[in-house]
N, C-alpha and C positions, 0 to 999 in steps of 0.2 A: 432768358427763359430756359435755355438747354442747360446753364449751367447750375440753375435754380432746383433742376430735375437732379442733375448729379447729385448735387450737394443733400439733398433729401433721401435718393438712393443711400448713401452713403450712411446717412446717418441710420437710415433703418436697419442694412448691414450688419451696426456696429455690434447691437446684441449678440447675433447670428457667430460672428467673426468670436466675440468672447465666449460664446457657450464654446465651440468648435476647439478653441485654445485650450480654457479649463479642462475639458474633455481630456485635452493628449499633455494634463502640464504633469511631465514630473514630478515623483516623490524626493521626499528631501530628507525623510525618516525622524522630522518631529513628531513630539508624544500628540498619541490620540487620532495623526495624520489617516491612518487606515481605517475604514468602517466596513464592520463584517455586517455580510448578510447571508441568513445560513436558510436554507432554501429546503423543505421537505425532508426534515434531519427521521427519519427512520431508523438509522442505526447508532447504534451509541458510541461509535465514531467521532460522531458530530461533536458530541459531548464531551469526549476526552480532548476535543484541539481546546476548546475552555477550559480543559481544568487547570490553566496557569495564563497568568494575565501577562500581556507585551505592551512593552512600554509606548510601542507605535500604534497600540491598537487602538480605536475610543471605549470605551466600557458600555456604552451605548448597544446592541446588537438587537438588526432589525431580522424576525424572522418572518419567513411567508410560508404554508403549508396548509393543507386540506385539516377541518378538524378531525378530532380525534385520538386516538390511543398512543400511537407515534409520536405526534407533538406533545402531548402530554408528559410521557417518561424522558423525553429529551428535554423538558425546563426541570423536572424532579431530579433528573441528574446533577444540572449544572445548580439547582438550589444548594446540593448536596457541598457542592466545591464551595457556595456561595455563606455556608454557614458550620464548614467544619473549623474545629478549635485550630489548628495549624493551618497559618500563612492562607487563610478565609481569598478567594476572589472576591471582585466585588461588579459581575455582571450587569447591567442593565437590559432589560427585552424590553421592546415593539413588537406587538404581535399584529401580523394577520393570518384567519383563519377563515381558511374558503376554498372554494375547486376552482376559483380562478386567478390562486397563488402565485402562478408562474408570472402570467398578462401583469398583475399585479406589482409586483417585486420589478417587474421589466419598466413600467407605466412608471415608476414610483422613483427608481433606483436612486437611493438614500445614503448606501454605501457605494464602494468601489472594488468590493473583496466578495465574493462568493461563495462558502462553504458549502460543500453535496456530503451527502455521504446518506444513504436511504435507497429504498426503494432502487434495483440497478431497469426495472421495464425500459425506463423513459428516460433515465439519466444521460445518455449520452444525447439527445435531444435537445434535455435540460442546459447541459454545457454548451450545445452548439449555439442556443438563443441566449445565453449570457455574453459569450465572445462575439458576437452579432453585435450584442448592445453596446459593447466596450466597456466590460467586466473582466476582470479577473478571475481565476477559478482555481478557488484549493480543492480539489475531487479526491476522495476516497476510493479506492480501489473494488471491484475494475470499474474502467471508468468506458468500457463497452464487455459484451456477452455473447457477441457472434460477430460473426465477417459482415452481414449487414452493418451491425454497429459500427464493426472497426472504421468502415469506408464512409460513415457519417464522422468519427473518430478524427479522422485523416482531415475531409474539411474544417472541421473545428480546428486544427491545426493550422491551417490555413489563414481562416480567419480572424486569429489571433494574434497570427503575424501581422496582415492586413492593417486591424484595429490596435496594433500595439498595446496588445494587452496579452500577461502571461495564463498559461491552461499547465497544470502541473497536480500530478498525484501523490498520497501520501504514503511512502515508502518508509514504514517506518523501521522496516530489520537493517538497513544502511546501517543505523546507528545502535544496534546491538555489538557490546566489545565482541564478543569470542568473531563474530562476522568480520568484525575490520581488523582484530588481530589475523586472522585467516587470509583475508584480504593482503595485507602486510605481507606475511610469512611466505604467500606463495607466489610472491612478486622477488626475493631475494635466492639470487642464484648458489649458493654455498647453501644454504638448509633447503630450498624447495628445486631445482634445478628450473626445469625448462616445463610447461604443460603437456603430457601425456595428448595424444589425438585420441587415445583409448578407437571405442569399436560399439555399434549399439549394445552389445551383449559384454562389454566392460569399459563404460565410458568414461571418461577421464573426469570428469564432475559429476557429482548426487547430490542432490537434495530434496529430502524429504521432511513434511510438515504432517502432523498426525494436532490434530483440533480437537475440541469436543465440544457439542449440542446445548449440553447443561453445563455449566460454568460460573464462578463469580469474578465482578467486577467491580471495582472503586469496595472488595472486603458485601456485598451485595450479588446475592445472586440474579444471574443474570435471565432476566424474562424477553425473547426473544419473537418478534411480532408474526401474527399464521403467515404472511406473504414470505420470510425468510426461507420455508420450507419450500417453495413452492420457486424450481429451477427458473421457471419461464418468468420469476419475476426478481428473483434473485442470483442466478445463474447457476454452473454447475458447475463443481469445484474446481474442475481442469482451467476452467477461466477466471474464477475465484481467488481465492487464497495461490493457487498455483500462479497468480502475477508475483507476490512478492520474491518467488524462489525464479521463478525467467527476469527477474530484473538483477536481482544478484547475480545470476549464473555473468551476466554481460557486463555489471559491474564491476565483478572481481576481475574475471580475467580478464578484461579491456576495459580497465581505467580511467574516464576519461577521452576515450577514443567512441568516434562514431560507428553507429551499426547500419548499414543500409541492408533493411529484408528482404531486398531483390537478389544483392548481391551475398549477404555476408551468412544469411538462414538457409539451412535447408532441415525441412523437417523427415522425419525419420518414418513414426510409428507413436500410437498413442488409443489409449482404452478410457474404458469409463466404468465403474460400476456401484450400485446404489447400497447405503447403510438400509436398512429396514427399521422402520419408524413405527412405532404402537400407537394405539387411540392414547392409552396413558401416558406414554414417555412425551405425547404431543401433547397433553394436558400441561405435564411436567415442565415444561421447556416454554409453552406459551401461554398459559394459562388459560387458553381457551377453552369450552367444554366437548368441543368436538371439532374434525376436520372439519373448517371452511367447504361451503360448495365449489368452489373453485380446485381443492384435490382430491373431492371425492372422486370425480372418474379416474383420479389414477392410482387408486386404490388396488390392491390385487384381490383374489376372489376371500380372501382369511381377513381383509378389512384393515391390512397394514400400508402403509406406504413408503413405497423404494424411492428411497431420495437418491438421487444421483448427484452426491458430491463429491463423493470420489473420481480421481484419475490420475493416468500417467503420460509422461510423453515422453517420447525421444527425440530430440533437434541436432546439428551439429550448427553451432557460429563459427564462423572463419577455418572450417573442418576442425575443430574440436568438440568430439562427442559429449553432450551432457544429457544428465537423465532428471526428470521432476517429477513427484509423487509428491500427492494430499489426499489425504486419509481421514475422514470426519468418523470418529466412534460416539458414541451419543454421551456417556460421562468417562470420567476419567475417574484411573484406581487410588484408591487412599492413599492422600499426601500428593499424590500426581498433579498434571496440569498438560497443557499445550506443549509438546514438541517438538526439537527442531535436530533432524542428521542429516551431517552434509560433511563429503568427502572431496579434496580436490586433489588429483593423483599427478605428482612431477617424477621426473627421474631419477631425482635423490632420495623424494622420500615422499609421504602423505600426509598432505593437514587434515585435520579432522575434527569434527563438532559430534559429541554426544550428549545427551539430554536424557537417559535412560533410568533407571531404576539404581544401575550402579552409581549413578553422577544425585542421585537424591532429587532427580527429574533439575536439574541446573543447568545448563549446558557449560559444557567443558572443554577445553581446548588441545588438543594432541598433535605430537611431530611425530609421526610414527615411521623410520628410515628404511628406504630399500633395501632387500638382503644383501646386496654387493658393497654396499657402502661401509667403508670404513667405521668402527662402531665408536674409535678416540678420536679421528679426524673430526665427524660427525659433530657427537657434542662439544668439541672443542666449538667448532661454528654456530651449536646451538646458543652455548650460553652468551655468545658474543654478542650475537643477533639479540637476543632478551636482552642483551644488558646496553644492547645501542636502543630500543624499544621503550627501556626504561627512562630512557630522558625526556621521552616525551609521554610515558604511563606511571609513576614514579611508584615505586613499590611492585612492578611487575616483577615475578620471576618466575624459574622452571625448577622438576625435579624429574631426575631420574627415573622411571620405571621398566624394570626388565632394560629392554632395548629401544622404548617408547621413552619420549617425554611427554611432561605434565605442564602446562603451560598454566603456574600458579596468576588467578588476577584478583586484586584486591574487591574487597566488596562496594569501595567507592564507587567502581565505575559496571557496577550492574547497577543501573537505575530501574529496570522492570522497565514492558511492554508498553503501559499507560503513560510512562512518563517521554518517549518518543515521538507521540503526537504533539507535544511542545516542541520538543527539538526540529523535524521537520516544519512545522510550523512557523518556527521563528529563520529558519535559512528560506524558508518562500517568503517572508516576508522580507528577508534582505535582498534577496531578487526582485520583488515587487521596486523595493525602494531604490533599487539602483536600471531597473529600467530590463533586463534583464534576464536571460536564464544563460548557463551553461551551455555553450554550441552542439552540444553533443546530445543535452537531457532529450529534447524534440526527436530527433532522428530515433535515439535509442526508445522511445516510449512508443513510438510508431512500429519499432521494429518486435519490441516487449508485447503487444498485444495484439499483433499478426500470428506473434505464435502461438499464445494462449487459444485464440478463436479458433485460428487454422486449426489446433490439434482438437478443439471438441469438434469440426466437422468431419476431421480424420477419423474420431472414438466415432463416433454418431455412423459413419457409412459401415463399419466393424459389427455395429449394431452392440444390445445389451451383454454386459458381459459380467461374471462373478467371480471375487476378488478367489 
């Protein structure tokens, strides 16, 4: 009798024991192996990791979201990929449409991949009950908007170690060239020397990101949904856009090496200050016909509203001073666009990224050499550097200017903004498939959004402030 009971036990088990298995089995990186499920896509984010199909992914893609406008312009988009004359994807959707998307997609879970990018209120929430479930998660940035977030942030990290499952954000200026040539250039000791510790008031790193409101995407102007405007649901730029330039700052100069924010951050000083936003430019930009009730009370007495997406920070990593500034202007001047200056200062010389008026709003890449330094030694080590860089950029080269060089890059390898959410995309999926992240990416994305938050409670106690 008692072994009759085993043997019964046993068999009931067996289900239990294979769900449990399947759960934790390895990817092996066959075609179609990953199923996306892309979860309350409000920002058109979401849209661009689609606009190129991976060989690992199924074409299949289950979405879950509240109905409405949002989910609307996020299948309009990816139709868009889905029926243009050149190299067409070929998507498939599963919709669900409901307020109880999340239970939903959780109850359901069809896929084993994640995608956020939408609405930041609840998103860090959103991440922590998918890594709960034993989900994976490709999140859009940021992927929290305050120190409360961050410390819901942290257990999701936990929990995904736990559940062996990866939590990873989309970084996509990593893979802008003039960035990794920069990257490069200030890692080689004969052109960039040693990193500067600089000082808050001349810090050895800058990076500055200048955005704009109204803009177009995928050649379509972009209609931008009322919750974007509104900080408390989208956040405020210091935590914003200002991740991608605190993730580079930790990128470039430590490589591959861990950050711990206890030990390796200390924050400096940091402000905040709002663009002023019109009833029309809010027409303009969202096509709604008026402020939602939700920003009328913060409306000022003339019926505008101060967006606070602006900010700066000062932090030092490892006592190396860096400074971050984003700048939101509601359009951008004819011919212009999104961008990007960022200086990293060594003792030989300065790398430098411009994107200005003079550069045809392009960003461009510069060795600009300290006054002590040798001005034939110099470019003798310049062009050497470029032409060891060439073997692996082929057609990179430099020229001359003044006592500045021009760090020539071919147009191959400027693919545009949009084509990066592919790139990223496809290295999270090679991590997926191999089980996988980088020992370092975890610690640094805990340490990358300590400081974002910390500095908007730093701006925030400074109180309002005007640029």
């Amino acid at each position: 009798m008692k072994n009759n009971i085993l043997i019964i036990a046993a068999i009931l088990l067996v289900p239990f024991g294979l769900a449990a298995m399947q759960g934790k089995r390895k990817m092996t990186g066959a075609d179609g192996e990953i199923k996306l499920m892309v979860l309350d896509p409000g920002h058109f984010h979401a849209a661009l990791v689609q606009k190129t199909m991976y060989k690992e992914v199924s074409p299949l893609v289950h979405v879950y979201a509240p109905d409405g406008w949002d989910l609307d312009e996020h299948l309009k988009r990816v139709e868009i990929y889905n029926t243009r004359a050149e190299n067409p994807t070929r998507w498939e959707h599963k919709i669900y449409r409901g307020p109880d998307f999340l239970e939903k997609m959780l109850s359901e879970k069809p896929g084993n991949v994640v995608v956020m990018a939408g609405n930041n209120q609840k998103k860090t929430q959103y991440i922590k009950a998918a890594v709960d479930a034993g989900l994976h998660v490709l999140a859009d940035k940021p992927m929290c908007i305050d120190q409360k977030g961050w410390e819901l942030l942290r257990s999701a990290f936990e929990s995904s170690k736990k559940n062996d499952v990866l939590l990873y954000d989309i970084m996509t200026e990593r893979y802008e060239i003039t960035t990794i040539l920069q990257k490069e250039l200030s890692h080689n000791l004969t052109v960039f020397g040693a990193f500067r510790a600089g000082s808050p008031d001349d810090p050895s790193v800058t990076k500055e990101s200048v955005h704009h409101l109204f803009k177009y995407v995928s050649g379509q102007p972009l209609r931008r949904p009322a919750w974007y405007l509104d900080v408390k649901q989208q956040g405020e730029g210091i935590v914003d856009v200002a991740t991608h330039l605190v993730d580079l700052v930790m990128w470039e100069i430590f490589p591959a090496r861990k950050i711990d924010y206890k030990d390796d951050i200390e924050m400096v000083r940091a402000r905040r200050w709002p663009t002023m936003v019109t009833r029309e430019q809010f027409q303009k930009v969202t096509g709604a016909p008026d402020f939602p009730d939700y920003l009328k009370p913060q409306l000022n007495s003339e019926g505008i509203l101060p967006y606070y997406c602006n900010g700066e920070m000062i932090f030092k990593v490892r006592g190396i001073h860096a400074k971050v500034s984003v700048i939101w202007n509601f359009e951008a001047p004819e011919g212009g666009g999104d961008t990007h200056y960022s200086v990293m200062k060594g003792t030989r010389s300065n790398i430098v990224i411009r994107q200005g008026k003079e550069q045809n709003y392009r960003p461009e890449l510069y060795i600009e050499p300290a006054p002590e330094v040798d001005e034939q030694a110099f470019g003798d080590a310049v062009k050497k550097t470029i032409d060891g860089l060439a073997h692996v950029y082929p057609g990179l080269e430099v020229a001359k200017e003044g006592r500045n060089w021009h760090v020539l890059i071919p147009d191959k390898y400027r693919v545009g903004h949009e084509a990066h959410f592919a790139q990223v995309a496809q290295k999270f999926l090679g991590y997926v498939s191999r089980g996988r992240l980088p020992e370092w990416e975890v610690p640094n994305m805990i340490a990358k959004y300590y400081v974002t938050t910390k500095a908007l409670e730093m701006a925030e106690t400074e109180g309002p402030q005007t640029d």
